[in-house]
C-alpha positions as CSV (number, residue, x, y, z in Angstrom):
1,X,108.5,110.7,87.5
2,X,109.3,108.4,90.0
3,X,106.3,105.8,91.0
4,X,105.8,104.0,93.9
5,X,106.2,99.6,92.5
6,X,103.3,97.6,93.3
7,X,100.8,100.2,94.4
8,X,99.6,101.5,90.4
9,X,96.0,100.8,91.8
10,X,96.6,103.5,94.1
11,X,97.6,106.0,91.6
12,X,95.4,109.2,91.8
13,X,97.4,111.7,89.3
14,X,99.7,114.2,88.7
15,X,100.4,116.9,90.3
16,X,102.9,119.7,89.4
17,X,104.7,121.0,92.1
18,X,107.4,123.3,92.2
19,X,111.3,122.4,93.6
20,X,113.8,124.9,94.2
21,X,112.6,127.3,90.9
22,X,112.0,124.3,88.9
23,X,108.5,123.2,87.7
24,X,108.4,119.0,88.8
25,X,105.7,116.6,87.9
26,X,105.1,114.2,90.8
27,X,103.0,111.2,91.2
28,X,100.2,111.5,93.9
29,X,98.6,108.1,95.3
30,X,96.0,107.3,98.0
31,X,96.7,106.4,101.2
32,X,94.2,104.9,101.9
33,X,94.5,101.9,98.4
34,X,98.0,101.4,99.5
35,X,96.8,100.7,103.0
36,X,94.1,97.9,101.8
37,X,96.6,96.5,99.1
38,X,99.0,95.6,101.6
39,X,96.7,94.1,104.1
40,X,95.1,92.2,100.9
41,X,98.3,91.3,99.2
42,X,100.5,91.3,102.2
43,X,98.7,90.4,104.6
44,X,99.4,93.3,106.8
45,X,96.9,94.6,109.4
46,X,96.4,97.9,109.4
47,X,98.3,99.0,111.8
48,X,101.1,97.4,110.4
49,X,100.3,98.9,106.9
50,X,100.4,102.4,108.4
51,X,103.7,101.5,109.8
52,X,105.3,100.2,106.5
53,X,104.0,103.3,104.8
54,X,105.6,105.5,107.3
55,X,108.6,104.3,107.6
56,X,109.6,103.0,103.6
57,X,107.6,105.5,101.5
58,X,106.6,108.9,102.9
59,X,110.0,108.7,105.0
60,X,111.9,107.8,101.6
61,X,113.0,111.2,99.8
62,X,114.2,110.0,96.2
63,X,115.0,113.3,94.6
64,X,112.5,116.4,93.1
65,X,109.9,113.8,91.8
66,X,109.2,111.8,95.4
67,X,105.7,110.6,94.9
68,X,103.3,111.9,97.1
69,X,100.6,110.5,99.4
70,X,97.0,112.0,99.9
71,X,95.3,111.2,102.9
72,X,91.8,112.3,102.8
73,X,90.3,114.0,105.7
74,X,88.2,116.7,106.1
75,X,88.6,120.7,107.7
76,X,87.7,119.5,111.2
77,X,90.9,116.9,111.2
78,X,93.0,119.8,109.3
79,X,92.5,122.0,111.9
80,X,92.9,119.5,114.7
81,X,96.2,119.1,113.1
82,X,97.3,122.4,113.3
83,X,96.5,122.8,116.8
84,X,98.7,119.6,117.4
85,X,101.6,121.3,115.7
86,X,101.1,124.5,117.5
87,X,101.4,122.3,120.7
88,X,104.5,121.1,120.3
């Protein structure tokens, strides 16, 4: 499993997707810690956070085991979402 240096803090689990016939375990982090480590540590703001975490982690594909990265919301902004997508 492939982890995501600096951010163990953020570490939520396991979870066990599955890749192409293949059972993979992946790593699963929150958002949402990696966001307030890097504006603690870093110094980031939070805008700037967002932006590193777009751009060099969920933007990075590193094989079967990429970790993954929960943001929690809840069914109201999961179906704004899908509106959005059927919009474009």
């Amino acid at each position: 499993m492939k982890k995501i240096d600096g951010f163990d803090s953020a570490l939520l689990g396991i979870a066990t997707v599955w890749q192409q016939h293949e059972r993979v375990d992946t790593l699963v982090y929150d958002g949402e810690r990696i966001v307030t480590t890097l504006c603690e540590q870093g110094g980031c703001s939070y805008e700037e956070a967002l932006e590193y975490i777009s751009f060099n982690i969920e933007g990075a594909y590193v094989g079967s085991d990429t970790p993954i990265i929960v943001w929690l919301c809840d069914m109201e902004r999961v179906e704004e979402m899908a509106e959005e997508s059927l919009d474009e």
